[in-house]
C-alpha positions, 0 to 999 in steps of 0.5 A: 500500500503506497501513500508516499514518494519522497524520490522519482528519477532522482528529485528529492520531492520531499520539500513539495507540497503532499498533494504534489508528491500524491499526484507523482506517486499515483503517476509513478505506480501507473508505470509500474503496473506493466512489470512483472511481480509488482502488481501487488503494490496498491496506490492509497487514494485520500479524500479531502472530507475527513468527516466522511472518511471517519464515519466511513471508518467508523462502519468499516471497524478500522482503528483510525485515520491520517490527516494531513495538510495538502501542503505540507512537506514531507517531516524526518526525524520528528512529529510535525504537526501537519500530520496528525493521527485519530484513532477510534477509541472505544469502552467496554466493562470486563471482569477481572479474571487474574493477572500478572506478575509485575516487573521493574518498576512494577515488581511490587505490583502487577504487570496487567489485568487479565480479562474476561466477558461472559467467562471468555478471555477477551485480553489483558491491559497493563497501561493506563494506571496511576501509581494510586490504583495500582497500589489500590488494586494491587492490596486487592488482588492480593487479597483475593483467594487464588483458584484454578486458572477459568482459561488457558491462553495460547498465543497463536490461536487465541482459543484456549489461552495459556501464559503465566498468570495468577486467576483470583475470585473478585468481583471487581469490574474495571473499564477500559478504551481500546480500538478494535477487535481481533477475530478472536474478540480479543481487544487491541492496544486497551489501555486501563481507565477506572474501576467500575463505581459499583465495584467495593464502593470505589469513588472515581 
């Protein structure tokens, strides 16, 4: 998927305007279409109603879009403001199935919470934690009587699911934000945002 061209028969066209560099790359792509072997490389159209393109994102499930100034150069080596990323974020409530163990700075804690919906592994999130909750919740789960693991974790089928982690018996719910989901309902990037109020009486 090709959305940029920085050189074309030896021109820098990093210094002209985005719009430029779009129109040489389409042109540039066109060329390549007769030969052998490169018809796999596909020219990334953009639209310039960033509105449509995220409500079509949105019922695409995508995780987010680019949006860029027409006239910018292309930046190296740091993050320009005239690009800048929007991610689709979205909530859920998930039970708290377990967690692991923590490391570094957080060897006195835990590494992340690993959760579940309706008893099915649906990820774990380690991000998103002041130092308050996870001492809060830390002096929770330690608390909290071990059992038997509810599922094992595999890594590269994602049904039964197995890495080392410690399953307790808590009814604590925690909310977290996240992009998408994989096939295997499985979140990406979550990261931690409260624990549910209703949860040990917990004020957020």
């Amino acid at each position: 998927m090709a959305f940029d061209i920085l050189e074309w028969n030896g021109d820098d066209l990093r210094n002209k305007p985005y719009l430029f560099r779009k129109k040489a790359l389409k042109q540039f792509i066109r060329g390549l279409e007769t030969l052998r072997g490169l018809k796999h490389i596909r020219y990334v159209e953009h639209s310039e109603s960033p509105r449509q393109l995220f409500e079509d994102l949105i019922e695409r499930g995508g995780e987010g879009i680019i949006l860029k100034r027409l006239d910018s150069s292309y930046s190296e080596d740091y993050r320009s403001h005239n690009w800048l990323k929007v991610k689709l974020e979205q909530k859920a409530v998930c039970e708290v199935a377990g967690y692991t163990e923590g490391n570094n700075s957080r060897s006195k804690s835990f590494g992340a919470l690993v959760l579940m919906q309706n008893g099915k592994y649906v990820g774990k999130v380690g991000g998103g934690f002041s130092d308050h909750e996870l001492e809060e919740i830390t002096a929770h789960l330690k608390g909290c009587p071990i059992i038997p693991k509810p599922f094992q974790i595999d890594a590269e089928t994602k049904e039964s699911v197995y890495f080392p982690y410690t399953a307790v018996k808590t009814k604590m719910k925690v909310l977290i934000r996240y992009h998408k989901r994989t096939e295997n309902n499985v979140f990406r990037f979550p990261s931690f945002l409260k624990i549910v109020p209703s949860f040990f009486g917990v004020k957020t």
